[in-house]
VEXTOR-928379 format. One record per residue (C-alpha): residue number from 1; x, y, z. Coordinates in Angstrom, 3 decimals. Example, Ala and Ser with C-alpha at 12.3 -4.5 7.8 and 13.67 -1.06 7.14 Angstrom:
   vexvo          x          y          z
       1     12.300     -4.500      7.800
       2     13.670     -1.060      7.140
REM end
This chain:
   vexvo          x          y          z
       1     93.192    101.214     16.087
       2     91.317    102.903     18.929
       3     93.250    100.009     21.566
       4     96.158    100.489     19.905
       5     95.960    104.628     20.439
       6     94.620    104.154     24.083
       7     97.722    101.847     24.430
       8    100.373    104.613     23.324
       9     98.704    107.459     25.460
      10     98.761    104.806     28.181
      11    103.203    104.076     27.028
      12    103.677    107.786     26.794
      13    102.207    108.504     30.360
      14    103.900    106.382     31.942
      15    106.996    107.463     30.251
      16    106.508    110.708     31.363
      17    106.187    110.258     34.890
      18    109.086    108.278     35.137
      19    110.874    111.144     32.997
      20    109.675    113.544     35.975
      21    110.733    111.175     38.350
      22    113.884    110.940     37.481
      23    114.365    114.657     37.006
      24    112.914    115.238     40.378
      25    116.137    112.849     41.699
      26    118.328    115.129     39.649
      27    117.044    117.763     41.220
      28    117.384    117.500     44.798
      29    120.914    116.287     44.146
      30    122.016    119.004     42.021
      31    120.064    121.574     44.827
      32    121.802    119.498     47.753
      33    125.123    119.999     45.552
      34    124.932    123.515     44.169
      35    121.963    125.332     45.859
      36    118.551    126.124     44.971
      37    119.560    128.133     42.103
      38    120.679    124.262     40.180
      39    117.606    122.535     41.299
      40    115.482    125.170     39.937
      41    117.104    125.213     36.354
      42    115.740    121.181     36.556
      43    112.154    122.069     38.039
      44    112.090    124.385     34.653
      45    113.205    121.635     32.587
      46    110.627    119.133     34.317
      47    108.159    121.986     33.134
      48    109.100    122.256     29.900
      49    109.149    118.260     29.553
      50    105.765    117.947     30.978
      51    103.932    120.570     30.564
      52    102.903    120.703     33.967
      53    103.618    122.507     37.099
      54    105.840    121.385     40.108
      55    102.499    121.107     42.326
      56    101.392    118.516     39.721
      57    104.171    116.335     39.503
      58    104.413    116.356     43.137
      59    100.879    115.405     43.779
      60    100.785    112.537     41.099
      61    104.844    111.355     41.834
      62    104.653    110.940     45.637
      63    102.381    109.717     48.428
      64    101.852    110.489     52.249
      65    103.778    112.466     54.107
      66    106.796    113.322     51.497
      67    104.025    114.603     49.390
      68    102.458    116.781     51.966
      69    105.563    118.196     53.112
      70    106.888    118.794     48.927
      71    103.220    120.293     48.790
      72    103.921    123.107     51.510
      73    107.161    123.646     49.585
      74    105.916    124.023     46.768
      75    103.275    126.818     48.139
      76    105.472    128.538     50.317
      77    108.036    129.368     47.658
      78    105.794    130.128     45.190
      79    106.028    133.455     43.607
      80    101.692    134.267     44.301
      81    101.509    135.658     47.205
      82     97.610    134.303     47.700
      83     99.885    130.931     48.024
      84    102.522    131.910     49.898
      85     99.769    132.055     53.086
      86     98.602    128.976     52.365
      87     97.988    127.997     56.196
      88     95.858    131.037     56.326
      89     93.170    128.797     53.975
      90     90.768    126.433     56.420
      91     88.209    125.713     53.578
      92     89.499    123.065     50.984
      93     87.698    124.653     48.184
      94     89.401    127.897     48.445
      95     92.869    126.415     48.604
      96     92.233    124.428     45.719
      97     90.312    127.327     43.641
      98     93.538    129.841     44.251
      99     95.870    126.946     43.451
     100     94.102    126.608     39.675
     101     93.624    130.387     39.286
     102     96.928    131.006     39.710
     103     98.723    128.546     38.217
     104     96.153    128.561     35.521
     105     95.671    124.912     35.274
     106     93.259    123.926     32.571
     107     91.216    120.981     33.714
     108     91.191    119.431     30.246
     109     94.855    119.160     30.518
     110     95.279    117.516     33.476
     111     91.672    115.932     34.975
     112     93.440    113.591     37.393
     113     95.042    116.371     39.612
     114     91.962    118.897     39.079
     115     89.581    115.333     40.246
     116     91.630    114.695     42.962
     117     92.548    117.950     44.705
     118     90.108    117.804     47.287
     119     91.773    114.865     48.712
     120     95.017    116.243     48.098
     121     94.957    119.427     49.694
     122     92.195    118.751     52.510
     123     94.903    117.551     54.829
     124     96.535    121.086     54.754
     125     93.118    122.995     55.459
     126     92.331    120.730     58.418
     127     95.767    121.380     59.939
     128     95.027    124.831     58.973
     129     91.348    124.939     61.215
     130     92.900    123.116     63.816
     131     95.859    125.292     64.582
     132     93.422    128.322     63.813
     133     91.035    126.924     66.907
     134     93.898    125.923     69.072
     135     95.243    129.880     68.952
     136     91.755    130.859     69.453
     137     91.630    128.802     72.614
     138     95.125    129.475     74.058
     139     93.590    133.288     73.243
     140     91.051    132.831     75.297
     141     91.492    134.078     78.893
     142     90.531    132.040     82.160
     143     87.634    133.509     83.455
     144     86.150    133.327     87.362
     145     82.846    134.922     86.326
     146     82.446    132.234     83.374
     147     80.620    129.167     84.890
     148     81.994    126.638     82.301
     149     85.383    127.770     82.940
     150     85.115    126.933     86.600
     151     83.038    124.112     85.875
     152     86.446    122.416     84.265
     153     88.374    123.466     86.848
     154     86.587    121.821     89.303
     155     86.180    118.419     87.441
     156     89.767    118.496     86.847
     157     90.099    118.293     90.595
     158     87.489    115.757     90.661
     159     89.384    113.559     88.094
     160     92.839    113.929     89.587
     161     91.793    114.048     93.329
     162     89.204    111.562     93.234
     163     89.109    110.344     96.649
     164     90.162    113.912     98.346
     165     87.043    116.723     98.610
     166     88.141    120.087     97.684
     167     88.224    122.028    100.896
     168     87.340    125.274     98.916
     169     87.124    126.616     95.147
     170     90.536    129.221     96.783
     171     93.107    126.368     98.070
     172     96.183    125.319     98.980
     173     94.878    121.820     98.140
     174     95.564    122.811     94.612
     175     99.343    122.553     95.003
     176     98.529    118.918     95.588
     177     97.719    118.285     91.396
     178    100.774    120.685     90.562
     179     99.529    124.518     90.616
     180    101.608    127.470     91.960
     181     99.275    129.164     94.491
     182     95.593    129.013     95.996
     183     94.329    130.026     92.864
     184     94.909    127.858     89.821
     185     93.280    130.880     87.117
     186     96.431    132.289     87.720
     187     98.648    129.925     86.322
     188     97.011    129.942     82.859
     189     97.351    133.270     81.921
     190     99.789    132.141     79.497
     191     98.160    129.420     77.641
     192     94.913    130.215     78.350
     193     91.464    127.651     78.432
     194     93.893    125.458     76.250
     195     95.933    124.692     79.256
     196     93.055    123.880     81.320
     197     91.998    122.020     78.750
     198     94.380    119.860     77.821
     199     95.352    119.116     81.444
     200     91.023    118.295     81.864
     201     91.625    115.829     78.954
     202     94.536    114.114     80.465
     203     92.650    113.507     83.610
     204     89.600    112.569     82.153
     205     90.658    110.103     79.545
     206     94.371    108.914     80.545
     207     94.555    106.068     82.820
     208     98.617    107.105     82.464
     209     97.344    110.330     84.639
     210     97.848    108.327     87.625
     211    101.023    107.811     86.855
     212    102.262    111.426     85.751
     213    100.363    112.949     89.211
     214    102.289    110.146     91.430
     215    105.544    110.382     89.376
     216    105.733    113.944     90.202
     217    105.462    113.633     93.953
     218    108.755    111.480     93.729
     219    111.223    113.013     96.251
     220    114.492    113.942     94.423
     221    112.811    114.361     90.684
     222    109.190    115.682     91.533
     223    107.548    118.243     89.670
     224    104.478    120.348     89.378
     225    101.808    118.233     87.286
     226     99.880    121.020     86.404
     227    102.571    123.877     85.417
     228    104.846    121.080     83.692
     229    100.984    120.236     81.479
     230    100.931    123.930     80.863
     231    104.447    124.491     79.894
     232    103.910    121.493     77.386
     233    101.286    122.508     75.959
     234    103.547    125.930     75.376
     235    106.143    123.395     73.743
     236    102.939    122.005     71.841
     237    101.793    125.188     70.342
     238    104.962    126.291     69.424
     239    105.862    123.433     66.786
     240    102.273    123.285     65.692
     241    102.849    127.101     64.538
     242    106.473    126.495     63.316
     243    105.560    123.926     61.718
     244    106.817    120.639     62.842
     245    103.950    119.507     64.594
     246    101.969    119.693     61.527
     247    103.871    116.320     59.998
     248    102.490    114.116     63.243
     249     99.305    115.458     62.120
     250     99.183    114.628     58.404
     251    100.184    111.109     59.217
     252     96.523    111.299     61.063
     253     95.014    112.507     58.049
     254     97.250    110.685     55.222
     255     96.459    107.162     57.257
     256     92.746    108.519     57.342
     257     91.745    109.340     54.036
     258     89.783    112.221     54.095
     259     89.866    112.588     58.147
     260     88.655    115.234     59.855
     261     90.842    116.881     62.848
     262     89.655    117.607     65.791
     263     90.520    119.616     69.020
     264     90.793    115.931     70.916
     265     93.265    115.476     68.534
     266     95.616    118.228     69.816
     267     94.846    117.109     73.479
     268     96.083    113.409     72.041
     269     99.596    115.221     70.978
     270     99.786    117.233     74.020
     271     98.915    113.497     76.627
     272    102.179    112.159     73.884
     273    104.499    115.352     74.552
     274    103.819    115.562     78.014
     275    104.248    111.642     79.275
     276    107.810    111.492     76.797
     277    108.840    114.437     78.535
     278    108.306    113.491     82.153
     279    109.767    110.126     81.306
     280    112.592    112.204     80.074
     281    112.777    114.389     83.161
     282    112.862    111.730     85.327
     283    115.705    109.003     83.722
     284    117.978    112.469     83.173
     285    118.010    112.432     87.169
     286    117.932    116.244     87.382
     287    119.841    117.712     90.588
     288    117.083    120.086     91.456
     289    114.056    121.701     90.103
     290    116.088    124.454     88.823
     291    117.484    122.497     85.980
     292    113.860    121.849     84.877
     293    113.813    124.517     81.664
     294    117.445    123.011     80.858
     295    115.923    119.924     80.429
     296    112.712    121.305     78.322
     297    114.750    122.740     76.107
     298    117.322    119.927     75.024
     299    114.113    118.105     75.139
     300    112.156    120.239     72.487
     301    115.150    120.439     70.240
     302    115.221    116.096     70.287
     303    111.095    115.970     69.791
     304    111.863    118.856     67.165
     305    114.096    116.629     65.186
     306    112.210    113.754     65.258
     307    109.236    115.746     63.761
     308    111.319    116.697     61.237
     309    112.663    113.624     60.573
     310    111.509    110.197     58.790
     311    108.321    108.955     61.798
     312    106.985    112.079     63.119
     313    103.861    110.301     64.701
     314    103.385    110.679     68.380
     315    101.789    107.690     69.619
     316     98.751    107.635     71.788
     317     99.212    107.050     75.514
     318     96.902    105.212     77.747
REM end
C-alpha cells in the first residue's frame, strides 16, 4: 500500500509538470499572438493548476541559460518591488529569503525549490557582485599620487614594450602602445582603473597582445591600442549594465555549478570584445580613422544581438 501511494504521488508529479509544461508552451504563443495580457490569463491558470508560483515552475521546468533569463523575468515583472531590484542583491541568502517572504512559499509545500534555491539563484548574485565591483572600479579615478596606480601603468609598458625602455614616466613613447598624449592618466578619465586594468590584463596574460599592438600599426587600418581597449571596455560595461552581457556570464556559472565570478573574469570578456572587434575593424577596410565610431557602433549592435540570442558565450582568446 505504502509503494503503491509513493507510486501515485510519483504519477501525479510527473503529470503535473508536464501539465505546466505544456501550459507554459501555450503561453508564450498566446503572449507572442495576443500580448502579455493572453499569456498572463495562462500563467494564472498554471497557478491555479499547480498551486505554485511562476518562479517555481520555471526553476523546476527549465535548465541553464533559458532558466536564468525566465528567472530575471519573472523578478523584474513582479509586482514586489523588493524583487523588482533584484540585481541590487549580491548575497544569495537575501535574494532567496525576499523571494520566499514575498511570495510566501511554504517549504512544506514545495521542499525541492526551497532545497535548491541556493544553486538556483547564486548565479544572479554573482553577476550582481561582479557588475557591482566593475562600477566601483570604472568609479575609481586614475591617480598620479597613488603608487599602485602608477605601478600598473608602468608594467603595462613593460609588458607591451618589452624590449623598448621607457624614456620617462611623461612621454611621447606612450603613443607607441596607443595613448593620446604624453600622459596616459589622461585618457582614462572615462573608464577609470578599469581601463587600465583591463588593458594590464591583456598585456600580461594574452599572447594575442602581440598581435592587437602590431595589427594596429598597420598603415591604412591602424588604430590606437590603448584608446580602442578603453573604448571597449566602455562597450563592455555598457551591456553588462543593460543587461546582455550578463547571459555570457551565466553560461560561466550554469557550466560551473556553483562558480564563483571574478574580476579576471570581466578582463576575459573585455580580451573577447576587444580582439572580435579589431578583427572586425580591420576586414571592414575602413577609409580613415574617422569612420572608427561608425564601425563600433554597427559592431555593438551585432555583439548585442548575439548576446541576446541562442550562444551568448564569448570565447577566451589566447
Amino acid at each position: 500500500a505504502v509503494v503503491s501511494t509513493q507510486s501515485t504521488g510519483i504519477m501525479f508529479g510527473w503529470l503535473l509538470k508536464s501539465i505546466v509544461l505544456i501550459l507554459e508552451s501555450v503561453r508564450v504563443v498566446l503572449a507572442a499572438a495576443f500580448g502579455e495580457n493572453a499569456g498572463k490569463i495562462v500563467d494564472w491558470l498554471a497557478w491555479k493548476v499547480s498551486g505554485a508560483h511562476k518562479i517555481q515552475r520555471v526553476s523546476s521546468s527549465l535548465k541553464g541559460l533559458d532558466k536564468m533569463k525566465k528567472l530575471e523575468e519573472c523578478l523584474a515583472n513582479s509586482r514586489f518591488e523588493n524583487l523588482k531590484k533584484y540585481r541590487d542583491y549580491t548575497q544569495t541568502a537575501d535574494l532567496t529569503s525576499a523571494i520566499v517572504s514575498a511570495k510566501e512559499i511554504a517549504p512544506s509545500k514545495d521542499p525541492e525549490f526551497i532545497a535548491r534555491m541556493d544553486i538556483t539563484f547564486n548565479p544572479i548574485c554573482q553577476i550582481n557582485k561582479l557588475t557591482e565591483e566593475a562600477i566601483s572600479l570604472k568609479r575609481t579615478k586614475y591617480d598620479t599620487s597613488n603608487e599602485d596606480h602608477e605601478m600598473a601603468l608602468l608594467s603595462l609598458w613593460n609588458c607591451l614594450q618589452p624590449d623598448h625602455k621607457l624614456d620617462s614616466r611623461i612621454s611621447e613613447m606612450w603613443d607607441e602602445v596607443g595613448f593620446q598624449g604624453t600622459d596616459p592618466a589622461t585618457d582614462f578619465r572615462g573608464m577609470g582603473i578599469l581601463g587600465l586594468e583591463n588593458l594590464l590584463y591583456l598585456a600580461k596574460h594574452k599572447k594575442s597582445a602581440a598581435r592587437l599592438l602590431a595589427a594596429s600599426k598597420h598603415p591604412q587600418y591602424g588604430f590606437s591600442l590603448a584608446i580602442t581597449s578603453i573604448n571597449l571596455t566602455a562597450v563592455v560595461m555598457e551591456l553588462l549594465e543593460a543587461g546582455p552581457l550578463r547571459n555570457h556570464f551565466y553560461q560561466k556559472c550554469c557550466t560551473g555549478g556553483s562558480r564563483t565570478l571574478l574580476i579576471t573574469d570581466l578582463h576575459e570578456a573585455h580580451c573577447s570584445v576587444l580582439t572580435q572587434f579589431i578583427d572586425f575593424y580591420q576586414a571592414r577596410k575602413p577609409a580613415s580613422i574617422m569612420e572608427f565610431n561608425e564601425h563600433k557602433a554597427v559592431f555593438k549592435e551585432a555583439l548585442e544581438g548575439r548576446l541576446r540570442g541562442l550562444n551568448p558565450y564569448l570565447k577566451p582568446v589566447p
